[in-house]
N, C-alpha and C positions, 0 to 999 in steps of 0.2 A: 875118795872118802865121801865127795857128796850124790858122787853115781852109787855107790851102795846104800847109801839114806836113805836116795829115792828109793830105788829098788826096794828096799825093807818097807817105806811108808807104803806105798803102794801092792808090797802081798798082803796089805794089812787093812786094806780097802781105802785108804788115806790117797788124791791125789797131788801132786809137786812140781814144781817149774824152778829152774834153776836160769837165773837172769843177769845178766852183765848191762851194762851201759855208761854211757855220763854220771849217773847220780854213784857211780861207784868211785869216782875221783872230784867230786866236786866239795870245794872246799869245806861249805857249810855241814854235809853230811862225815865228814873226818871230823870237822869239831865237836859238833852233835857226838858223836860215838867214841870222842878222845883220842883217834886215832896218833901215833908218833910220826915222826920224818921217816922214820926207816923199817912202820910197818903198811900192810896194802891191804884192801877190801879186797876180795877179788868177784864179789855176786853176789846176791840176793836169792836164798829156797825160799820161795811162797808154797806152802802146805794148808790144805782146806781139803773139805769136803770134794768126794766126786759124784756126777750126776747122775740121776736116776739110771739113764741110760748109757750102754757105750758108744752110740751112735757118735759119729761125730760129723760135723756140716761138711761137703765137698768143697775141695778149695781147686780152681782153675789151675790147671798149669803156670806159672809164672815166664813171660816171653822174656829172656834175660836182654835181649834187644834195646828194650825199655830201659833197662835201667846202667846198661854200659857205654863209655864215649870213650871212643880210640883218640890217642895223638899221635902225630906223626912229626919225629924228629926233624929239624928241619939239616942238610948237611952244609956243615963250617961251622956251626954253633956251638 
């Protein structure tokens, strides 16, 4: 449903991001919006304007290196 939103904002010159995170279970934000026990936020569409151009900045390869730490089971444990 919100992959076709985009999709439609977006032939329509409208651009959209569809965003998960913390503030999707944090408590103040379910109260804030009334949320119940047994209903779920699941994202956030931000919809705005898109830019002059479709350029978009170059982004470096990400070295996944960086950002993963192996463990190593120890054995009898």
């Amino acid at each position: 449903m919100v992959t076709t939103l985009s999709l439609l904002l977006h032939s329509h010159g409208w651009g959209s991001i569809w965003r998960t995170g913390a503030a999707v279970e944090a408590p103040q934000v379910r109260k804030y919006l009334g949320l119940g026990d047994g209903e779920q936020l699941r994202g956030w569409l931000y919809i705005g304007t898109r830019t002059e151009t479709d350029s978009v900045p170059e982004r470096l390869p990400l070295d996944v290196r960086t950002r993963i730490s192996w463990t190593h089971a120890t054995p009898g444990l």
